[in-house]
C-alpha angles and dihedrals in degrees: 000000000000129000124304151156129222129184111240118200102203115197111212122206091261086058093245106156114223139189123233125172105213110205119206109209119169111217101183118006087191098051091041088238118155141160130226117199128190117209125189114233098201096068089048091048084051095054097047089045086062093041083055095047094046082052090056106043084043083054093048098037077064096051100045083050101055086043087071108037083059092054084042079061107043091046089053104044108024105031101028097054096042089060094045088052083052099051082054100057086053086056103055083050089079096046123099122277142197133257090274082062093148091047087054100051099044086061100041086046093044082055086053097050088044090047090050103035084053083049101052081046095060087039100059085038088059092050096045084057101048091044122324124223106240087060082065097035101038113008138239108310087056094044091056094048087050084060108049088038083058094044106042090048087053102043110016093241113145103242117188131190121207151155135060105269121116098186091218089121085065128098118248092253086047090051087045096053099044087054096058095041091064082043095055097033086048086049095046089049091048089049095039118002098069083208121158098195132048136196134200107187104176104174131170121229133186095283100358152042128213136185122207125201107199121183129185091214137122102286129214130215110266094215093055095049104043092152120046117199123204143136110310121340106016116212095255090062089042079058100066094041088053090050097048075057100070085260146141131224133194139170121196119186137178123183106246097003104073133247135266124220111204129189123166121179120181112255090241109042099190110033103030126064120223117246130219101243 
C-alpha cells in the first residue's frame, strides 16, 4: 500500500461525534513495518478558522482604509478647494470698483453664493456616503427608499423597494453593511449593467433576513469578475465583511437577462445560525 489519508468519525460514551484524520505511511516495506497516526480535526478547523478571520479582518482593515483615503481626497481637492475659491471671492469684495460698483458686487457676490451653494452640495453628498442620516433617524427601509429615490431622480433608472423586513432585529454594523451593499450593488449596475429597472427586495424570514439587488441588465460571467471594483468599498471587499458577520454572499448572473445581488444575515447574529434555504 502506499501512503493515504482517510477521514475517521469516534463516538464517545456520551454519544459526542469527533473527527479524527487517520494518515497510512509505510516505514519498511521489507520488513512490513507501517504507522498508523490519528489527528484530530477539530484543532486543525480551529486554526484555519483563525487563519480565515485574520483574512478577513486583514480584508476589511483595507477597505476601511481606502474608505478613507477616498474621504481624505475628496476633502482636499473638491472641498478644499470650493471653500478657498470661496475665501477669494471675499477678498475681491474690498477692492476697489468702477462707477458700475453695484453692478460689480452683485455678481462677485452671486460667484460666492454659487461657490458655496456647489460646496454644501458636495458636503451633504460626502456625508450621505460615509452614513447617511435617515438610516439613524428612520431606519433601513427608509434608508433604502431615500436612495433609489436619489438615484432614480438623478439617473432615470427605475429603482424599486420591496419585502416585509424592517431591519430593526439587526445589529448597527449589519444595518450598516446591508445599506452599502445596495449602495455599492445600485453604483456597479449604473457603471456596467446598462439596466433600466432595479429592484431591492429585503425580505425576513424565520431565522433569517435576506436582500436581493436584481438588475435587468446585460449580465457578465461571475467566474470571469471575482473582484468588483467600484467607488469606495467594492463588492469583493463587502464580501468578506459580510462573511466576518456570520453572512452569506452570493452573486447570480445571466448574459442578457441581469444580475442578482443576494445577502442574507441571521436575524440574530450572535446567537442564531443561518440556514441553507
Amino acid at each position: 500500500m502506499t501512503d493515504f489519508s482517510m477521514p475517521v468519525l469516534s463516538q464517545s460514551t456520551d454519544s459526542q461525534i469527533t473527527n479524527y484524520a487517520m494518515t497510512y505511511t509505510a516505514l519498511d516495506a521489507a520488513s512490513n513495518t507501517f504507522a498508523l497516526t490519528l489527528k484530530n480535526c477539530g484543532a486543525i478547523d480551529r486554526v484555519n478558522m483563525l487563519a480565515d478571520r485574520r483574512k478577513q479582518n486583514c480584508a476589511i482593515n483595507d477597505a476601511q482604509e481606502q474608505a478613507r483615503k477616498t474621504i481624505s481626497a475628496d476633502l482636499h481637492d473638491s472641498i478644499a478647494q470650493g471653500v478657498y475659491a470661496a475665501i477669494m471671492g471675499v477678498r475681491k469684495l474690498n477692492e476697489p470698483c468702477c462707477c458700475e460698483c453695484a453692478n460689480v458686487m452683485r455678481k462677485r457676490t452671486g460667484i460666492i453664493e454659487a461657490q458655496l451653494r456647489d460646496t454644501l452640495r458636495e458636503v451633504k453628498d460626502m456625508a450621505i456616503n460615509v452614513r447617511p442620516s435617515v438610516l439613524d433617524a428612520f431606519g433601513l427601509v427608509e434608508a433604502f427608499k431615500t436612495l433609489a429615490e436619489r438615484i432614480e431622480t438623478a439617473t432615470g433608472v427605475t429603482i424599486t423597494v420591496a419585502g416585509n423586513a424592517t431591519g430593526d432585529n439587526l445589529t448597527p454594523a449589519v444595518q450598516n453593511t446591508l445599506y452599502r451593499i445596495a449602495q455599492e450593488a445600485i453604483n456597479n449596475v449604473l457603471k456596467h449593467a446598462e439596466a433600466t429597472e432595479v429592484l431591492l427586495l429585503f425580505v425576513e424570514h424565520q431565522h433569517y433576513v435576506s436582500l436581493q439587488i436584481v438588475d435587468n441588465g446585460v449580465g457578465f460571467e461571475v467566474a470571469d469578475h471575482q473582484v468588483f471594483n467600484g467607488h469606495s468599498l467594492g463588492l469583493h471587499d463587502m464580501a468578506d465583511r459580510i462573511k466576518a458577520l456570520n453572512g452569506v454572499f452570493e452573486i447570480d448572473s445571466k448574459l442578457d437577462i441581469g444580475t442578482t445581488i443576494a445577502v442574507k444575515f441571521p436575524i440574530k447574529v450572535m446567537e442564531g445560525s443561518l440556514p441553507d434555504a
